[in-house]
DOVEXRO-180433 format. One line per field, with one value per residue (C-alpha): x, y, z; residue in three letters. Coordinates in nm, 4 decimals. Layout:
BEGIN
px	X,...
py	Y,...
pz	Z,...
rest	ala,...
***
This chain:
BEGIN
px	0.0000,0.1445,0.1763,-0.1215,-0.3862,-0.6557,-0.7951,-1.1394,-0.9414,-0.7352,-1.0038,-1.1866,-0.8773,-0.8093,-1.1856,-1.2164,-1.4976,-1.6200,-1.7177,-1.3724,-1.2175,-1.4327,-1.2238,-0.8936,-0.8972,-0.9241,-0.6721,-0.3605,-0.1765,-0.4499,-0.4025,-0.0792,0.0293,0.0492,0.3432,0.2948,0.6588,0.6230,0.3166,0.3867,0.0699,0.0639,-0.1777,0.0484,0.1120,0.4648,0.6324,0.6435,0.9725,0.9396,0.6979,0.4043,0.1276,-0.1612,-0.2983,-0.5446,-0.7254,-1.0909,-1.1129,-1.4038,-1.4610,-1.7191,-1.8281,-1.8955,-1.6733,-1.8541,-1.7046,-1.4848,-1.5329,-1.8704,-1.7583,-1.4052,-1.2415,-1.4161,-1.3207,-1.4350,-1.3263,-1.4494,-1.8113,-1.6846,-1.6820,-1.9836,-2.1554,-1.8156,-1.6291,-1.2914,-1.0150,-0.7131,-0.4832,-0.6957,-0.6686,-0.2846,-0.1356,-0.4453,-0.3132,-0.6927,-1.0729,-1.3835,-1.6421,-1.8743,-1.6561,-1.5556,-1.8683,-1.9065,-1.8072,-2.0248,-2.0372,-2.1022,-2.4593,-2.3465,-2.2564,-1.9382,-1.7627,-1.4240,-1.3613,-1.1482,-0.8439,-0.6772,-0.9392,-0.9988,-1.3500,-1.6358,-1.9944,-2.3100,-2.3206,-2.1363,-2.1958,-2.1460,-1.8083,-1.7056,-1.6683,-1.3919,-1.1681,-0.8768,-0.8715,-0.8261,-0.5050,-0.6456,-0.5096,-0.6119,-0.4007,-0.5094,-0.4367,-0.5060,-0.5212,-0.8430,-1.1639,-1.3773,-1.5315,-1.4181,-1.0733,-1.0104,-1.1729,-0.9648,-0.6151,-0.7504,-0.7424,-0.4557,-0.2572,-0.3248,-0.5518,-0.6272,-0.6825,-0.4423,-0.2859,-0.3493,-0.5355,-0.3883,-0.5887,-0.4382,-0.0582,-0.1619,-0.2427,-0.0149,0.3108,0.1333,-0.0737,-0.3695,-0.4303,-0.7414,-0.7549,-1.0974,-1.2182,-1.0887,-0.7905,-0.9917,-1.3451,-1.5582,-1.8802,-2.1134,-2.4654,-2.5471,-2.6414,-2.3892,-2.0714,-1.7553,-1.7006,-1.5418,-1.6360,-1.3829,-1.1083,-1.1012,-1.0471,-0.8811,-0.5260,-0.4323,-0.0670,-0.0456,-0.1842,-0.5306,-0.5361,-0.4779,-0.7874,-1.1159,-1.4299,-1.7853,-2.0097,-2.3949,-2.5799,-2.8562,-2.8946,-2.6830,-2.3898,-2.2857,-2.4096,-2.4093,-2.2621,-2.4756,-2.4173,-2.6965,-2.9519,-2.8961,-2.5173,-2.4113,-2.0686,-1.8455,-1.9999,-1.8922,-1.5044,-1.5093,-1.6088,-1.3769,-1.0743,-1.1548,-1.1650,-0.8281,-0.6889,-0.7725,-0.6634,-0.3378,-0.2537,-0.3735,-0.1598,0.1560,0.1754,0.0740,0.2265,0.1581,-0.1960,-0.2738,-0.6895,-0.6714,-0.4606,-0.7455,-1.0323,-0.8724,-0.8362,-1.1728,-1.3279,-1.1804,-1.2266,-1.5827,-1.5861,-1.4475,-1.6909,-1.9432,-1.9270,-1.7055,-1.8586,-2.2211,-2.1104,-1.8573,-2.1245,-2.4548,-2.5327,-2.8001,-2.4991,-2.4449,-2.6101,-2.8716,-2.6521,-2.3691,-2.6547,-2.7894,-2.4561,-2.3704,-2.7252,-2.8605,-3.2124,-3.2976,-3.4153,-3.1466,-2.8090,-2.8959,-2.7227,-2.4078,-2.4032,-2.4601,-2.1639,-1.9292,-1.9868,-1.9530,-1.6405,-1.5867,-1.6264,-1.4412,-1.0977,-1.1732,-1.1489,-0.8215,-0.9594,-0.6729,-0.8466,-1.2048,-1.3203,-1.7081,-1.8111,-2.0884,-2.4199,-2.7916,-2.8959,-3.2838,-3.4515,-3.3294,-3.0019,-2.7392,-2.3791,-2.1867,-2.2016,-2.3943,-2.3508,-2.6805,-2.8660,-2.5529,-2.7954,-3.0048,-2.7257,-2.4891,-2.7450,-2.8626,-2.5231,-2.3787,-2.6854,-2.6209,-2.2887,-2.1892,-2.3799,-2.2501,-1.8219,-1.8765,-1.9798,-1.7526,-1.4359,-1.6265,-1.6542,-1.3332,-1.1419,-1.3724,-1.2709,-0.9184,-0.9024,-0.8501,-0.5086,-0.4279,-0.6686,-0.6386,-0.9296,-0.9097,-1.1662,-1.1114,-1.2280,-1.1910,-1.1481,-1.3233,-1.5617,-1.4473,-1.5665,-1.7113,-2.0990,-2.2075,-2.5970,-2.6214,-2.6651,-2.3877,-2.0215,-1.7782,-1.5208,-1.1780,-0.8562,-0.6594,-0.7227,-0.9394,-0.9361,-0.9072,-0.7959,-0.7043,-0.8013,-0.5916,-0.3295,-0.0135,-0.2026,-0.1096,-0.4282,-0.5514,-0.3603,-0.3706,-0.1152,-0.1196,-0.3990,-0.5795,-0.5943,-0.8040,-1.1155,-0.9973,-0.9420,-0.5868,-0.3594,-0.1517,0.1663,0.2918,0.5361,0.2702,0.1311,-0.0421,-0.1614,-0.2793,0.0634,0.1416,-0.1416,-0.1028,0.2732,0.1357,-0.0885,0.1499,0.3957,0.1421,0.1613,0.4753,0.5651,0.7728,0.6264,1.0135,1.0641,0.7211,0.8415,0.6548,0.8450,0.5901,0.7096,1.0804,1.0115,1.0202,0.6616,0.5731,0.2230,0.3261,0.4444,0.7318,0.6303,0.5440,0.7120,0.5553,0.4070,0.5798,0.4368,0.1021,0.2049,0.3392,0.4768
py	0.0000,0.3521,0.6674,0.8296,0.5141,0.5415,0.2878,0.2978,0.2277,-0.0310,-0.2013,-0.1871,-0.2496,-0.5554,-0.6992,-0.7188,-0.4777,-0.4738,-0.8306,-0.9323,-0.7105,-0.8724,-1.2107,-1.0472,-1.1417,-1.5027,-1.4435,-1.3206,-1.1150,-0.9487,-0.6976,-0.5662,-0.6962,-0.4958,-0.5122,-0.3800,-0.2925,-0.0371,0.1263,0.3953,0.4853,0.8772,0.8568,0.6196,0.7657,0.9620,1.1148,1.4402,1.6830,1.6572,1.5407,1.7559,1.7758,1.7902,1.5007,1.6213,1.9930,2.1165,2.4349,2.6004,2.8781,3.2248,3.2517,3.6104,3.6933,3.8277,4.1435,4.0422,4.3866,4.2672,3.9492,3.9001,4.2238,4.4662,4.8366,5.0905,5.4195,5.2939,5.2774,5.6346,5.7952,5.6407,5.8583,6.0557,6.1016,5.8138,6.0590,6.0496,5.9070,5.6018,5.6110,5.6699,5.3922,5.2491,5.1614,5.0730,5.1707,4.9886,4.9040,5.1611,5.4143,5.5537,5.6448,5.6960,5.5416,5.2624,5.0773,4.7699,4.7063,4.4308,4.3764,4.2148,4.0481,3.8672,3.4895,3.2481,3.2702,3.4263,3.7361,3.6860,3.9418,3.7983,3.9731,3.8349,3.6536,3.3612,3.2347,2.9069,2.9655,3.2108,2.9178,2.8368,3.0904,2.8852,2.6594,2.9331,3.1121,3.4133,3.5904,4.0006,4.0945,3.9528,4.0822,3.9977,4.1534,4.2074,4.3361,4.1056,3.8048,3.5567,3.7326,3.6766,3.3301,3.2095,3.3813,3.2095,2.8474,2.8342,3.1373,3.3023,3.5944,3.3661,2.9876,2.7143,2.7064,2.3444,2.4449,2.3506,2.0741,1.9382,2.0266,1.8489,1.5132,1.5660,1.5826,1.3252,1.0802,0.8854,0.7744,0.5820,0.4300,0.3272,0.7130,1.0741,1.2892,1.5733,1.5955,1.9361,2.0326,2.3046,2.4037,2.5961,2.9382,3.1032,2.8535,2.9326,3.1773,3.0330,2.6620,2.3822,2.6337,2.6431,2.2901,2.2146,2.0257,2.2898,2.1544,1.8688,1.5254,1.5496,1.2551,1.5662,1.7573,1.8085,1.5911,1.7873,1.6259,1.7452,1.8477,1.5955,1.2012,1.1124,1.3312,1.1102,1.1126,0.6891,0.5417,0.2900,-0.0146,-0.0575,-0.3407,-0.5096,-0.5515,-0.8369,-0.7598,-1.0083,-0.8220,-0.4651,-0.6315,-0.8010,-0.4446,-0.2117,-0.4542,-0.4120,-0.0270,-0.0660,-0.2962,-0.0734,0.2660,0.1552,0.0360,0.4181,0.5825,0.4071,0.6204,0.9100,0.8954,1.2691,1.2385,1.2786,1.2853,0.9662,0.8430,1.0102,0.8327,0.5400,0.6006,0.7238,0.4275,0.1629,0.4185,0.4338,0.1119,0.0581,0.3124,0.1336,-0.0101,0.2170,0.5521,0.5257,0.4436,0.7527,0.9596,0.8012,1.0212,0.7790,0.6109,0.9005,0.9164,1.2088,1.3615,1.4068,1.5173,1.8049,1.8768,2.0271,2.1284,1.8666,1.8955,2.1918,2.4402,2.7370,2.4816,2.1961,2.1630,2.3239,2.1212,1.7908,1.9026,1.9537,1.6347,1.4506,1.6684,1.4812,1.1662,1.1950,1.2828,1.0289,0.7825,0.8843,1.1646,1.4596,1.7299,1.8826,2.2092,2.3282,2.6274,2.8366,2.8861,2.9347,3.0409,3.1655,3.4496,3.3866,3.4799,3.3209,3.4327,3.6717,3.9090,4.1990,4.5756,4.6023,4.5274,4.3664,4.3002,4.0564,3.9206,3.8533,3.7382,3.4793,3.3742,3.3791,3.1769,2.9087,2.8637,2.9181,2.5906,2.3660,2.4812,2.4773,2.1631,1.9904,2.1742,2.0042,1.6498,1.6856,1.7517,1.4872,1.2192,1.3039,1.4230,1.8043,1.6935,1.5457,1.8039,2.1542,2.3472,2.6698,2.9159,3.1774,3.3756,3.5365,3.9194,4.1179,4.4329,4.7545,4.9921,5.2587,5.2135,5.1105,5.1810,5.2991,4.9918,4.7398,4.7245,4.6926,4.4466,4.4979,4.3377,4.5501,4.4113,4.1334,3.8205,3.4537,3.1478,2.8420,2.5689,2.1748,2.0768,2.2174,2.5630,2.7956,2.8198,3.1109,3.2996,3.6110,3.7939,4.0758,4.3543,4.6297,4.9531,5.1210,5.1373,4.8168,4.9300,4.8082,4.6274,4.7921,4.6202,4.5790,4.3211,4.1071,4.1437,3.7476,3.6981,3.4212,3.2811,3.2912,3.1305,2.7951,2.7873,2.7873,2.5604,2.3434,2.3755,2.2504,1.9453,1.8931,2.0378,2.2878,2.4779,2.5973,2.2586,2.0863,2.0894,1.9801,2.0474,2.1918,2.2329,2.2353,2.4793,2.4083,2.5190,2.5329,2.6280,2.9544,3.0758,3.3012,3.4181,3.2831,3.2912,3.0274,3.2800,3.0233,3.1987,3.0795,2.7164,2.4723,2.2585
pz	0.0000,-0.0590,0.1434,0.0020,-0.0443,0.2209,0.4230,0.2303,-0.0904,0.0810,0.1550,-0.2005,-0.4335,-0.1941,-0.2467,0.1590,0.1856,0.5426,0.5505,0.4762,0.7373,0.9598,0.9203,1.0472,1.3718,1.2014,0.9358,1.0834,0.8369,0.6997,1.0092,1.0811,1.4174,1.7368,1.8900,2.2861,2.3657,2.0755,2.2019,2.4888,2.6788,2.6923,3.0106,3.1693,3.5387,3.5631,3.8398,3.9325,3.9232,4.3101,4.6217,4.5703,4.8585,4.5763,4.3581,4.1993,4.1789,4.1671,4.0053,4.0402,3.7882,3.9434,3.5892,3.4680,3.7110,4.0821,4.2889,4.5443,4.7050,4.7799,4.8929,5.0465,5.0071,5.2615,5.2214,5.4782,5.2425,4.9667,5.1653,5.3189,4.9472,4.8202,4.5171,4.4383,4.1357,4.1562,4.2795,4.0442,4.2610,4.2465,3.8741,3.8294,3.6167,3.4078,3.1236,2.9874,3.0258,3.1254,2.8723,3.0109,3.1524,3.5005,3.7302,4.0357,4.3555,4.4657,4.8326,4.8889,5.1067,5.2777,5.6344,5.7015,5.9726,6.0123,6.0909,6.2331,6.4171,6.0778,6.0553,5.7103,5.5891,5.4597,5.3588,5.4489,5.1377,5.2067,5.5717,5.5007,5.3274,5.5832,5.8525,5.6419,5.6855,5.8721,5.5884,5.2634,5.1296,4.9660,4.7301,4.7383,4.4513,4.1225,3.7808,3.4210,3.1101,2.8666,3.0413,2.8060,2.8975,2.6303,2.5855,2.9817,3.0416,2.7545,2.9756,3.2841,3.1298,2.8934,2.9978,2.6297,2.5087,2.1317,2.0870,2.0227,2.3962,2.6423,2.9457,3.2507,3.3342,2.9777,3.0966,3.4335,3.2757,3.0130,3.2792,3.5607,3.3775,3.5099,3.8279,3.6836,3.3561,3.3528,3.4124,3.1891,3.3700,3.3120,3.3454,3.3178,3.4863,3.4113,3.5800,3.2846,3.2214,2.9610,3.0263,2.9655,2.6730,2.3740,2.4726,2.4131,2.3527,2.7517,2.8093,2.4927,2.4386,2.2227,2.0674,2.3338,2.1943,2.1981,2.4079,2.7050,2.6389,2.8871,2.8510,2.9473,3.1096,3.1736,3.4603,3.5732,3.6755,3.3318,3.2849,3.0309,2.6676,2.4741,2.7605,2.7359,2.4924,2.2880,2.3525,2.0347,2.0908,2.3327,2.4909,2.2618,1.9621,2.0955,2.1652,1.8304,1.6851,1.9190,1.8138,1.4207,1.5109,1.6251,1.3756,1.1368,1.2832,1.4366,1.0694,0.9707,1.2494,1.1801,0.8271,1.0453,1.3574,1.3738,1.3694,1.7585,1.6812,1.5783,1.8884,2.1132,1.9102,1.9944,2.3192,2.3421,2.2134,2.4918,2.7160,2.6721,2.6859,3.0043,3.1629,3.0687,3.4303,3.6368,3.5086,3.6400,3.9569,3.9988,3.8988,4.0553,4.3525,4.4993,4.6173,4.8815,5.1153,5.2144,5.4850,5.2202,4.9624,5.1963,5.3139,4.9530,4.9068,4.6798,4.6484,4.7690,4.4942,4.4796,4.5546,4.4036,4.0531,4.1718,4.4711,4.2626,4.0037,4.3632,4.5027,4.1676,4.1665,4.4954,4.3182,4.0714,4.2424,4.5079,4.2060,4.1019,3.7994,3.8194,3.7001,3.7600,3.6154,3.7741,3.5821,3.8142,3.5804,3.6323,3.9854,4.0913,3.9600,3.5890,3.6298,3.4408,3.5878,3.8060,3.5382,3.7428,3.5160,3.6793,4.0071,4.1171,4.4598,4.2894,4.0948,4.3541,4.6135,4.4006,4.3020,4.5902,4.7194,4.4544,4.5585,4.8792,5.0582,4.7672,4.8449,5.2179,5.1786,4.9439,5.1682,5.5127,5.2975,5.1729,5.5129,5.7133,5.3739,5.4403,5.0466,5.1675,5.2168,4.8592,4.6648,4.5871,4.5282,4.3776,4.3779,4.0579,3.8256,3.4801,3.6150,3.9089,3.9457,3.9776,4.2702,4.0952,3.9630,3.6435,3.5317,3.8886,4.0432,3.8500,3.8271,3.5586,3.4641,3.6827,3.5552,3.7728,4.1104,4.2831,4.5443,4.4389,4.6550,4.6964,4.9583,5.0317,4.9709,4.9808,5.0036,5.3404,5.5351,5.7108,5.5201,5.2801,5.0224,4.8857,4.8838,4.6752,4.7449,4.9733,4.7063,4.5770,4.2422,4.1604,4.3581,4.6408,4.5720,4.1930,4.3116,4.4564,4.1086,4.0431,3.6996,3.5629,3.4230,3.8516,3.9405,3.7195,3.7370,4.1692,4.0854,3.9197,4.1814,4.4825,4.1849,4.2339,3.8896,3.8279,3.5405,3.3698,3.3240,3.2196,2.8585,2.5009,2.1895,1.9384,1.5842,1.6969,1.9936,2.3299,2.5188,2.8722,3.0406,3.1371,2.7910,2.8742,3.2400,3.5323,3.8929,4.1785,4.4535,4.6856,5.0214,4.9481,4.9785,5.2166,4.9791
rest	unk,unk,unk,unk,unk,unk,unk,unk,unk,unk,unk,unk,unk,unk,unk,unk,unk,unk,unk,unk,unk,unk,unk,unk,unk,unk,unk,unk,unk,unk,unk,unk,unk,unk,unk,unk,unk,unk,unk,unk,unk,unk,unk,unk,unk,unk,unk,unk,unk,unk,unk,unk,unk,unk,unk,unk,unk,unk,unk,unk,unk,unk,unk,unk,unk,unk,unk,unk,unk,unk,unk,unk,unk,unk,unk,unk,unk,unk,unk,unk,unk,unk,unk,unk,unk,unk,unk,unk,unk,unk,unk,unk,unk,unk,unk,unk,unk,unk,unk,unk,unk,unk,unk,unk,unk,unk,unk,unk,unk,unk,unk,unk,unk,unk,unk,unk,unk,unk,unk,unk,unk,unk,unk,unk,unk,unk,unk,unk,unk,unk,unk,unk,unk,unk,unk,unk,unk,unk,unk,unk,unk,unk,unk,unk,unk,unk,unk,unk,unk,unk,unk,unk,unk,unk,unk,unk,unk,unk,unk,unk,unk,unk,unk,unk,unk,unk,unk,unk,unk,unk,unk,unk,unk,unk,unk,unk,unk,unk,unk,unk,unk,unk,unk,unk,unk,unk,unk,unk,unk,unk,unk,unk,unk,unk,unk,unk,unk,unk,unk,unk,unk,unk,unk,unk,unk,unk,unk,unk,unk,unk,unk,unk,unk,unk,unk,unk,unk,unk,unk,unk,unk,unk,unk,unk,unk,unk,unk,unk,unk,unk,unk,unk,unk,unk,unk,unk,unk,unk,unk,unk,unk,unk,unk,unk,unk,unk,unk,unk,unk,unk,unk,unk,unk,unk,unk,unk,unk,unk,unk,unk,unk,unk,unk,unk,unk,unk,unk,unk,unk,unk,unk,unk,unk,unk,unk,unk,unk,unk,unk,unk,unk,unk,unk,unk,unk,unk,unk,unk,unk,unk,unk,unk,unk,unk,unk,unk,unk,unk,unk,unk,unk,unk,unk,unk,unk,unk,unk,unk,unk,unk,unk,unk,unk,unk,unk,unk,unk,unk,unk,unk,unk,unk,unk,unk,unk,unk,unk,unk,unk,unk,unk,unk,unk,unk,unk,unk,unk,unk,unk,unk,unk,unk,unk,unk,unk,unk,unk,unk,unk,unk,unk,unk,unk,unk,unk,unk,unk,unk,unk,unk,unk,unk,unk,unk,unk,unk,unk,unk,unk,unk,unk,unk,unk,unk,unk,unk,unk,unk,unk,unk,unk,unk,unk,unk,unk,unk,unk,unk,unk,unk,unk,unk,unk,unk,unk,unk,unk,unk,unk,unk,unk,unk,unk,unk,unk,unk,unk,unk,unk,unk,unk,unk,unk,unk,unk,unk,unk,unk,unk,unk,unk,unk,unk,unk,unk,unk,unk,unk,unk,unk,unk,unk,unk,unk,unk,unk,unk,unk,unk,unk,unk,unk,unk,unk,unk,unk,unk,unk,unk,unk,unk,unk,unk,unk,unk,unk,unk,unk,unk,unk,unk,unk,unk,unk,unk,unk,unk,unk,unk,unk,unk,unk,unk,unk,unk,unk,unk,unk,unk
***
């Protein structure tokens, strides 16, 4: 056969058809053999460059991105100079505007209080969360660039403003492996609403084998789309057919060993396969039981499809998955993110309602489990608000300064760096500047990974998951 003759004409000019392929597992040479010593399984579990504390991470995504200053970042001037023009000072050193310009000052209406032995501020709006205060390394000075949804979601999850970068759930399996082979590395889970902007981009493999990339699953009782073997197919019939499959695309990838879709169809096929029977059970939530279920709010009306994706979260890294990405969605009163340029009362109320229950809980399950201390959750987001008024009653998008954290393992609890300034417009501190590059190569260090040196050569160049920046904020971690 030459380079350029396809399968489908292989298999015509040869007379086969499909009926004669069928006879190759009882005709050996017709298939060319397999030989398992050549075959290197790019899942297979690897070491890391050194002992890291974390396993596996949940990252948990405040899509549309909430204001921090109304929930973790409590600012007494800022309430003091309510309804007045942003003094310059504030102002010095933006490089960029807001979509709908500079207004006013706007205070927050909540009422706040600190907690736990480390102080840390929370609003009324997350009581549940606020009990874990001991447990959380914030982190009060945030930055990214872009003040557009898409542009900055896209920056959060593969450390680049345009597509074509791995997300760092795709680095993570791509440098660790699987723990599990019968589940994905990297599983995502959205309750809806407007998801992640851009789509697949955000969990994609980019230039790493597509073998690395993110696999959505859905809200509801079957998160899983075909997993089912159909009715009229008895198990030997689905092997017989699987092991044709791969007869005939191994013989395809050996001409085109570059062809790294093909490699992940493969993959995808047994792996489907094998989740035929381990999948519904990771998933099934009528195996908890209804302590756990009200614990993350399962059930109840306002918590209860964010609180089923965290404890199938739960699940999943319990059973050896690597990577989880929850996206925040729908919440009550027809609102669909964080995304509050108006009534940001009713938007953040409800949001904050959805949510807060649902992480409480999974941080309580995941301590009393013993998981806390092998998982790192991370709580994040694609920018903040800004702390002057937008439509009166809104705020605008803030790249320039606002709180994320990070929870487990190998994370510093009680513990907060850096700040914004006394509006909480921009960050305080330029040298305690963390943008998103920081944040993963963190992340990847609480891995055990250090991101200068989790390499993939990519036309002849050598890339890394923080591009060309990066530093490890190494006094958030314990590691």
């Amino acid at each position: 056969m030459t380079q350029n003759t396809t399968r489908r004409d292989f298999l015509r000019r040869t007379g086969l058809g499909l009926g004669g392929a069928l006879l190759t597992g009882a005709l050996p040479g017709l298939a060319p053999p397999v030989h398992a010593a050549e075959y290197v399984d790019p899942l297979a579990l690897k070491d890391p460059h050194f002992p890291g504390k974390a396993k596996a991470v949940i990252w948990l995504h405040m899509n549309g991105a909430p204001s921090t200053l109304d929930l973790f970042d409590y600012k007494p001037e800022l309430i003091r100079l309510a309804g007045q023009e942003v003094p310059t000072s504030f102002l010095k050193g933006l490089k960029t505007s807001t979509q709908g310009g500079v207004g006013t000052l706007l205070a927050t209406k909540r009422t706040w209080k600190q907690h736990g032995e480390s102080g840390a501020w929370f609003s009324d709006l997350l009581p549940n969360l606020a009990r874990h205060a001991d447990d959380i390394a914030f982190i009060k000075s945030s930055v990214t660039v872009g003040a557009t949804h898409n542009i900055s979601i896209l920056k959060l999850n593969t450390g680049d403003v345009v597509p074509g970068r791995p997300s760092l759930g795709a680095w993570i399996t791509y440098a660790l492996g699987s723990m599990n082979p019968d589940l994905p590395t990297y599983v995502v889970l959205s309750s809806g609403g407007r998801g992640l902007e851009g789509g697949s981009v955000n969990y994609s493999s980019g230039f790493l084998p597509a073998v690395f990339q993110g696999i959505p699953f859905r809200s509801g009782d079957s998160p899983i789309l075909n997993l089912d073997r159909p009715k009229t197919v008895n198990v030997a019939q689905q092997r017989h057919n699987l092991d044709l499959l791969k007869a005939l695309n191994q013989h395809h990838a050996g001409r085109y060993p570059e062809d790294t879709e093909l490699e992940a169809r493969l993959r995808s096929y047994e792996l489907a396969y094998r989740m035929e029977t381990t999948a519904p059970e990771a998933v099934d939530l009528s195996r908890e039981s209804e302590a756990t279920k009200a614990l993350y709010g399962v059930g109840a009306k306002e918590t209860d499809a964010f609180g089923a994706n965290l404890l199938r979260a739960r699940r999943l890294v319990e059973r050896g998955v690597r990577f989880v990405h929850v996206v925040s969605g729908d919440s009550e009163g027809g609102i669909r993110d964080w995304d509050a340029h108006q009534d940001i009362e009713k938007n953040h109320a409800s949001q904050a309602k959805a949510v807060d229950q649902p992480i409480a809980g999974l941080l309580s399950d995941l301590k009393a489990l013993g998981l806390l201390e092998s998982t790192l959750v991370v709580w994040t987001s694609e920018f903040g608000r800004t702390s002057y008024g937008q439509s009166g009653t809104g705020r605008d998008h803030n790249p320039w300064g606002y709180t994320q954290w990070l929870a487990g393992a190998g994370a510093k609890a009680g513990f907060t760096y850096g700040e914004t300034d006394e509006i909480g417009l921009q960050i305080a501190d330029k040298d305690k500047a963390v943008d998103t590059y920081d944040l993963h190569a963190t992340v990847l260090w609480a891995m055990g990974l250090d991101h200068l040196k989790t390499i993939y050569i990519n036309k002849g160049r050598s890339e890394r998951p923080t591009v060309v920046w990066g530093k490890v904020v190494k006094e958030l971690l314990t590691v």
